[in-house]
C-alpha positions in Angstrom: 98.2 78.8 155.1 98.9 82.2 153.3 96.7 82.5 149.8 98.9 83.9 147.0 96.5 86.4 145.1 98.0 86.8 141.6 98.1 90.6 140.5 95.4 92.1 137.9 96.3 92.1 134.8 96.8 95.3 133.2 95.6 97.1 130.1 99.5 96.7 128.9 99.4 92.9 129.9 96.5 92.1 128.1 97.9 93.6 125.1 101.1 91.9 125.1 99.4 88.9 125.2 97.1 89.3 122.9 99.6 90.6 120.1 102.1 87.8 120.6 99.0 85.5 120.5 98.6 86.8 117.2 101.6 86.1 115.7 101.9 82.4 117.4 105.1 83.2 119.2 106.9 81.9 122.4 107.5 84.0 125.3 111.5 82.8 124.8 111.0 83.9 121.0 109.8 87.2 122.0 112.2 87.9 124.6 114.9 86.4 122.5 114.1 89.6 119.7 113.6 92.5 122.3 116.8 91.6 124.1 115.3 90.7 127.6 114.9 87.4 129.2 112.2 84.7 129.5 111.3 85.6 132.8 111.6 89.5 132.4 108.9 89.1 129.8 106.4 86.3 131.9 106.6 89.1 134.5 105.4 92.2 132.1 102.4 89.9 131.2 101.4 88.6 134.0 101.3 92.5 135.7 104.0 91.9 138.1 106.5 94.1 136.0 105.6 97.4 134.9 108.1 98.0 131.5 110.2 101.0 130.9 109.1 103.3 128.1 111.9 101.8 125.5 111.0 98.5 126.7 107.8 98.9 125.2 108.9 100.2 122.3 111.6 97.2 121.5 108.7 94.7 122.3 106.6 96.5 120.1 109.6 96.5 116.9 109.8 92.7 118.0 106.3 92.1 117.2 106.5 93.7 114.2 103.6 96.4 114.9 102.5 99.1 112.5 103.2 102.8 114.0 99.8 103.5 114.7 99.7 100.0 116.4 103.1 101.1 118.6 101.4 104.3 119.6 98.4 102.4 120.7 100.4 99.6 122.6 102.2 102.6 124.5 99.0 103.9 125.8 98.1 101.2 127.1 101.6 100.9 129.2 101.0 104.3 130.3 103.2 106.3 128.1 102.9 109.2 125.5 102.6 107.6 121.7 105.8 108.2 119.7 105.2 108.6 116.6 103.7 111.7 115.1 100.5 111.2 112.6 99.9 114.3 110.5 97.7 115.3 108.3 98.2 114.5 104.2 98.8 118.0 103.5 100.7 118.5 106.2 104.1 120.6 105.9 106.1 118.2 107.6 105.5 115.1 104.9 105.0 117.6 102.4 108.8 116.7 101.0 107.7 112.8 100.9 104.4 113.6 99.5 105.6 115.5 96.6 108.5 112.7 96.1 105.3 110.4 95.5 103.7 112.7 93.3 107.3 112.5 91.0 106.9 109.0 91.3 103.6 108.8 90.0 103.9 110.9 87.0 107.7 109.5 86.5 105.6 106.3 85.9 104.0 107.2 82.8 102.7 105.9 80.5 101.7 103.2 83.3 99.0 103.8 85.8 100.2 104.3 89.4 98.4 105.0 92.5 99.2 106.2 96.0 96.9 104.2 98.6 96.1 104.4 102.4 96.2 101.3 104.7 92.1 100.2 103.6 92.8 101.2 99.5 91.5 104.7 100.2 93.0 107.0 97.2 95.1 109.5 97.9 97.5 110.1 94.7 96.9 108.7 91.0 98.8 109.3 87.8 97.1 110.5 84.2 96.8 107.0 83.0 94.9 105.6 86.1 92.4 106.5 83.6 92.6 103.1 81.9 91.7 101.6 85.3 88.4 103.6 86.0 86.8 103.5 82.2 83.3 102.7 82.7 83.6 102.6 86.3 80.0 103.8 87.7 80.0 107.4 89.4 79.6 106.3 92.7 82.7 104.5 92.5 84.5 107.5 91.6 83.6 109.7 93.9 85.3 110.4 96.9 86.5 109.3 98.7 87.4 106.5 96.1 88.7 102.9 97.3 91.0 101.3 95.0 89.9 98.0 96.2 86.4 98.3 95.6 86.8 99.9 92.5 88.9 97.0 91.5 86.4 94.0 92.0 83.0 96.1 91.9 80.5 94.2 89.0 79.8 98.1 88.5 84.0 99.0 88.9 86.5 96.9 86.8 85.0 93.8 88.0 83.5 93.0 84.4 86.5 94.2 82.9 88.8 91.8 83.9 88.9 89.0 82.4 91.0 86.7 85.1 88.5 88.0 87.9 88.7 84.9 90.0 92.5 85.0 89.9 92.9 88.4 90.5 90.2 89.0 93.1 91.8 86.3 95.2 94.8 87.7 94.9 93.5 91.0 96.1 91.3 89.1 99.2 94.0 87.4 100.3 96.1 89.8 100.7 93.5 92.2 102.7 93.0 88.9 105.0 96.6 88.3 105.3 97.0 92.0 106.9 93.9 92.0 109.2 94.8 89.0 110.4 98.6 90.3 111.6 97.2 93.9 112.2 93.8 93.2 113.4 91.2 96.1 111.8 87.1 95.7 112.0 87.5 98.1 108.8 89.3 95.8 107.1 88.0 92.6 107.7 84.7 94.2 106.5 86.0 95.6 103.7 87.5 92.3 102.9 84.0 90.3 103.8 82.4 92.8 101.2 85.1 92.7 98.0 84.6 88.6 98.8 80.8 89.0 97.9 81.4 90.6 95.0 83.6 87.5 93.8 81.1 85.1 94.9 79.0 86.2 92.9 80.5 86.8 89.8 81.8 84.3 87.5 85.2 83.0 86.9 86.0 85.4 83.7 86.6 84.0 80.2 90.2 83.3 80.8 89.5 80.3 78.3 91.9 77.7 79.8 94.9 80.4 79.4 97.3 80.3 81.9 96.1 82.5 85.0 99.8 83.2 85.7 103.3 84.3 84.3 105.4 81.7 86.6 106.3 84.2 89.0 103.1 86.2 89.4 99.4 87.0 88.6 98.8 89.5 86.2 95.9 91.4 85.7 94.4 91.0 82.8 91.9 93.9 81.6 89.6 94.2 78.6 90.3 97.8 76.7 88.3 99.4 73.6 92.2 99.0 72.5 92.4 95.3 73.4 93.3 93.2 76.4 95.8 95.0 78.9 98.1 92.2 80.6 99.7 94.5 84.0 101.8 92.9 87.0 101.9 95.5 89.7 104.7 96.2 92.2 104.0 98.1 96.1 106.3 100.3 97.6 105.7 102.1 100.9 108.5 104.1 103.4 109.6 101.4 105.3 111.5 104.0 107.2 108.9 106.5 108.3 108.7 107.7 111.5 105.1 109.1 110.6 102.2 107.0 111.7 100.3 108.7 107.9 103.3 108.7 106.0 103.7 104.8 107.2 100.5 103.6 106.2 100.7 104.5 102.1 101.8 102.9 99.6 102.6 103.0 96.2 101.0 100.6 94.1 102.4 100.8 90.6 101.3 98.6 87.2 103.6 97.8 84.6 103.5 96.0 81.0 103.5 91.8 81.4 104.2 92.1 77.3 105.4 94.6 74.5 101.3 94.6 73.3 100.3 96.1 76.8 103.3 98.5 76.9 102.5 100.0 72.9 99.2 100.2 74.1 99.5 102.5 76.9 102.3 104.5 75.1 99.6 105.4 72.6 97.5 106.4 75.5 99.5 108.4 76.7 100.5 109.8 73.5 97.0 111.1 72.5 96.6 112.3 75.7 99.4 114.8 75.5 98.4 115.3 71.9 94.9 116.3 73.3 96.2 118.5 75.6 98.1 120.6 73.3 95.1 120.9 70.9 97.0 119.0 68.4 95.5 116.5 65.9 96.6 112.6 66.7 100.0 111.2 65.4 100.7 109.0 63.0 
């Protein structure tokens, strides 16, 4: 009687299976999305079907993979990655970069930043100031992580006053995304900015509510008075750059007419300041 030895799975294979693991989908689901068939599919993971390159590359859309992560699943299958990942000063994402940049300052007087995939800064606005008062140097040194920053007991932490809101709202979120796009670096970072909530206590929200109905603000103690911010993220859903793919545009806005005076006034004296004229009235 003739033994059937089934073929070695390959680097691709495991891949495949792992990343559809992760997002808890059928083979039929899968091969419903990439346009193939059931069986076309069990055959790629089980090694007895080697996939064409834009086979690999519709699979990968149908997961739902991050550039770098569709680069990365096409070396494994054998193929050159696709997508191009240049530098941040690069000339080729120099025309998107400097769109960001118009952004940020178009923003004012609101704080806006420009962050990579683990909360590294790369761009910020004049009134990101309001965000970093206090902050301990080491936190503002680069290269500086938004996310630290922003939950630190030596950062904002002690400035904001819904920190148990807000903090899960930024933890969350971080778990959310290493869970789809698995990431050591991220799950660390995320194991580290959960520490610093642990430890702290829940803020002196005083039974107020902790949201607006439709979203958490964050609400941060000023020399001016309390700053109540929602924040909105934008990133270039279109890029075809594996750098340009992985910012994004995180940018804070006035919950009330109170927050929105007092970062007007900000932003006034700072202009006023910077023409060497005296304060207005």
């Amino acid at each position: 009687m003739a033994t059937t030895v089934s073929p070695e799975l390959t680097p691709f294979a495991r891949e495949m299976r792992r990343r559809r693991a992760l997002r808890r989908m059928s083979q039929l689901e899968l091969a419903t999305l990439a346009g193939t068939t059931q069986r076309h599919l069990s055959f790629i993971e089980s090694g007895r079907s080697t996939p064409g390159r834009a086979m690999v590359v519709r699979l990968a859309e149908s997961l739902g993979l991050t550039l770098r992560e569709r680069n990365s699943l096409l070396l494994s299958a054998g193929y050159a990655p696709l997508y191009a990942e240049s530098a941040r000063d690069a000339e080729s994402i120099g025309p998107a970069m400097e769109a960001l940049r118009s952004i940020l300052t178009g923003h004012l007087p609101y704080p806006a930043v420009v962050a990579g995939p683990r909360g590294e800064l790369v761009l910020a606005n004049a009134a990101f100031d309001v965000l970093t008062e206090g902050a301990a140097a080491h936190l503002l040194a680069p290269p500086v992580n938004v996310l630290r920053l922003a939950l630190h007991p030596e950062g904002m932490g002690p400035r904001v006053v819904n920190l148990s809101a807000w903090g899960r709202h930024i933890t969350e979120s971080l778990r959310a995304r290493a869970s789809a796009h698995p990431d050591p670096e991220l799950e660390a970072l995320a194991e580290e900015l959960d520490g610093y909530l642990a430890t702290a206590g829940p803020g002196d929200g005083s039974g107020a509510a902790e949201h607006l109905g439709f979203a958490v603000p964050l609400r941060l103690r000023t020399p001016a008075g309390e700053l109540r911010l929602l924040t909105t993220l934008t990133s270039f859903s279109t890029a075809v750059d594996v750098t340009l793919a992985e910012l994004h545009l995180e940018a804070f806005l006035p919950a009330d007419a109170a927050s929105a005076e007092l970062l007007r006034r900000r932003e006034e004296a700072r202009v006023d300041a910077r023409a060497g004229a005296g304060p207005r009235h």
